[in-house]
C-alpha positions as CSV (number, residue, x, y, z in Angstrom):
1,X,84.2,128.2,108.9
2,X,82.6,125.2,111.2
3,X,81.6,126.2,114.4
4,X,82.6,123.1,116.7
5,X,84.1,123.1,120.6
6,X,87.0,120.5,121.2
7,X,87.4,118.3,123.6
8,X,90.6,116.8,124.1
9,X,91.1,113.1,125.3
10,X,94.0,111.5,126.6
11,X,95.2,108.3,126.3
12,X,93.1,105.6,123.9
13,X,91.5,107.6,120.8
14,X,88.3,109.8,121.9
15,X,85.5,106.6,121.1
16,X,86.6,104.5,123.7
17,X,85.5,107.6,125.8
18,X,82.1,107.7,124.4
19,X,80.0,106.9,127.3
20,X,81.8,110.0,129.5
21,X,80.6,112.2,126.9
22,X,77.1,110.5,126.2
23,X,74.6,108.4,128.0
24,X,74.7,104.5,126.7
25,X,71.0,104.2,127.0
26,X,70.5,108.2,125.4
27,X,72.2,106.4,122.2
28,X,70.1,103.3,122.4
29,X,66.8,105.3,122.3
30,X,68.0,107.7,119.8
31,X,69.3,104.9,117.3
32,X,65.9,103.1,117.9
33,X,64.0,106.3,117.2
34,X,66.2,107.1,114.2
35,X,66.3,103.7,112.5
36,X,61.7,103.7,112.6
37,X,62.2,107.0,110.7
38,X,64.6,106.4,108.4
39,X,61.8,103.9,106.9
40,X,58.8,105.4,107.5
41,X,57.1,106.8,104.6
42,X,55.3,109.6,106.8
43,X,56.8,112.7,106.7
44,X,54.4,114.1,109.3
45,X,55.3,111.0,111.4
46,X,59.0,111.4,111.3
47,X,59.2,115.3,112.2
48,X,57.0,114.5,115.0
49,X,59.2,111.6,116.2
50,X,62.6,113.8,115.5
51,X,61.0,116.4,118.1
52,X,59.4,114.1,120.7
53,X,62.1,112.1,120.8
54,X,65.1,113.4,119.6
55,X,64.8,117.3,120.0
56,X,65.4,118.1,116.5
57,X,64.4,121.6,115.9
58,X,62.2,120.7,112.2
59,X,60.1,123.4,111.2
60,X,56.8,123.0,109.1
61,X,56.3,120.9,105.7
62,X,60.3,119.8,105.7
63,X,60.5,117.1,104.3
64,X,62.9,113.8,105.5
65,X,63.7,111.5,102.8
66,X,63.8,107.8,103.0
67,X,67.1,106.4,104.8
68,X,68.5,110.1,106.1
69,X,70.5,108.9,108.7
70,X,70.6,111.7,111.8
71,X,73.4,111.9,114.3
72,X,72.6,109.6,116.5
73,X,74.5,110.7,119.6
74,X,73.5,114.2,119.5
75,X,70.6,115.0,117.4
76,X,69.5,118.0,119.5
77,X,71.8,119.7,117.6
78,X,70.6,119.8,114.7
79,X,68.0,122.5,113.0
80,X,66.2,122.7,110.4
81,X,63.6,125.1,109.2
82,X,60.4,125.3,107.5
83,X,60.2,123.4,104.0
84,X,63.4,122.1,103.5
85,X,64.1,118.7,101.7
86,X,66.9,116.4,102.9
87,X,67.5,114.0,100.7
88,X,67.6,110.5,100.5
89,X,70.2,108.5,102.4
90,X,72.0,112.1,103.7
91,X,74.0,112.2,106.9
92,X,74.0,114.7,109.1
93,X,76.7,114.9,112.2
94,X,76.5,117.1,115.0
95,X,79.8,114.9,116.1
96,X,83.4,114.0,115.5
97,X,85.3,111.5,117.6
98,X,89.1,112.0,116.4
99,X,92.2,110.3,117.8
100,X,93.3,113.3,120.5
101,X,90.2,115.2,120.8
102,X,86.1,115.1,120.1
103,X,84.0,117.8,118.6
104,X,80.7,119.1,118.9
105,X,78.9,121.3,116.5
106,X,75.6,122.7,115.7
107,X,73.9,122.0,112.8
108,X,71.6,125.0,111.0
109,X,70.0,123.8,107.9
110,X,67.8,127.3,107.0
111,X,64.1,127.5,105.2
112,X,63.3,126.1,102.1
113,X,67.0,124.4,101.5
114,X,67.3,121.3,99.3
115,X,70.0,119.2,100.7
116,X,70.8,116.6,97.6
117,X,70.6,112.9,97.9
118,X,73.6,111.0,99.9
119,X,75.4,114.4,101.4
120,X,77.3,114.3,104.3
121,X,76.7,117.4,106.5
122,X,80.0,117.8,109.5
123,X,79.3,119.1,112.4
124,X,79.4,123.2,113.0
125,X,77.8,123.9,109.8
126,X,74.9,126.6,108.9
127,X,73.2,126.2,105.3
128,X,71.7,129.5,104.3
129,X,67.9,130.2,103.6
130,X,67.0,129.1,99.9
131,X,70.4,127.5,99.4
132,X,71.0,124.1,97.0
133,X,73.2,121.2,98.0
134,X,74.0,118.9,95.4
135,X,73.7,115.1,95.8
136,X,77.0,113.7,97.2
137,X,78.4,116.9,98.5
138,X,80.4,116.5,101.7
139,X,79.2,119.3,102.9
140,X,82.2,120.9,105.2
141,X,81.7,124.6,105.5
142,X,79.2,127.0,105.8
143,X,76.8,127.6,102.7
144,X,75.5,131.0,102.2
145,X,71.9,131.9,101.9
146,X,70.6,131.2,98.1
147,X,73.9,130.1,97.0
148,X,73.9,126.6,95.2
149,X,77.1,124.5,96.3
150,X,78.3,121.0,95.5
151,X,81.7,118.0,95.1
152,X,83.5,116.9,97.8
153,X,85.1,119.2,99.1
154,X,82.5,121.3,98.8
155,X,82.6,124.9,95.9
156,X,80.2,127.5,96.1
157,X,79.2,126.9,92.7
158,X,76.3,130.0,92.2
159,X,75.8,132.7,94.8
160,X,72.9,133.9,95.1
161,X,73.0,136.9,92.6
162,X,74.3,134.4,89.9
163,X,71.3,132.0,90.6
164,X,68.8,134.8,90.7
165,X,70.2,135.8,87.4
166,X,70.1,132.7,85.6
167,X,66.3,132.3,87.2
168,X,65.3,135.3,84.9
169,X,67.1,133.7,81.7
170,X,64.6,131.9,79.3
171,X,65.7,128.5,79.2
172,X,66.7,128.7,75.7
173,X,69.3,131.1,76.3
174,X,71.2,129.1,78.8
175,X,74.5,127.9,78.1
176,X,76.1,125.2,80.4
């Protein structure tokens, strides 16, 4: 289950009451910040610039792919552990402006994760140590620790005791 806190709004739908909730010229900086990464080929680079900047938690050798698009409003929300791969072009929301309401959320991403290319991660959500995200997975709940999950919406597809067994099958013997 996501973890987020609601806001409720009233009147005009909860963007047109973005800058109550969030500085104009916090979102400026961070969508400056964020668009230099998303292009830079220095993964060193961008980590550093995700923690000066930003205050992403990123923990050693995790690895930003090209285009991963942060959320831009409140990245400081977001965590993710030692060497982890996000993949290319994946968004990752620590927000949600709805008509009635907005909803904030941390984002735990755990150690050595592999988030797929193009996912969407929603606000709220923890991804478990050693877990696999497929590419394109709107990724809407929590994933346990070594499970491997994918589709939209997202299915545990292995747990972890199902992927440590088929790790000690020879590849021969594996039927798909």
């Amino acid at each position: 289950m996501r973890q987020t806190t609601r806001y409720p709004v009233s009147g005009a739908n909860s963007l047109w009451h973005i800058y109550k909730t969030v500085p104009f010229w916090k979102v400026a900086r961070n969508f400056i910040v964020i668009q230099l990464a998303r292009y830079t080929p220095f993964l060193g680079m961008k980590n550093w610039m995700y923690r000066t900047f930003l205050g992403v938690k990123t923990g050693e050798q995790t690895s930003f792919a090209l285009m991963v698009m942060l959320d831009v409003m409140f990245p400081e929300k977001i965590q993710v552990g030692r060497n982890s791969v996000i993949g290319y072009n994946t968004t990752i929301l620590a927000h949600e402006y709805l008509i009635k309401e907005y909803r904030l959320g941390d984002v735990i991403i755990g150690d050595e994760v592999m988030i797929g290319a193009n996912s969407t991660i929603l606000p709220g959500v923890t991804i478990g140590n050693g877990a696999i995200v497929s590419a394109g997975t709107l990724v809407h709940k929590d994933v346990p620790a070594g499970a491997f999950a994918g589709g939209n919406p997202m299915q545990i597809i292995y747990t972890k005791e199902e992927m440590e067994k088929r790790a000690t099958i020879e590849p021969a013997e594996q039927k798909d």
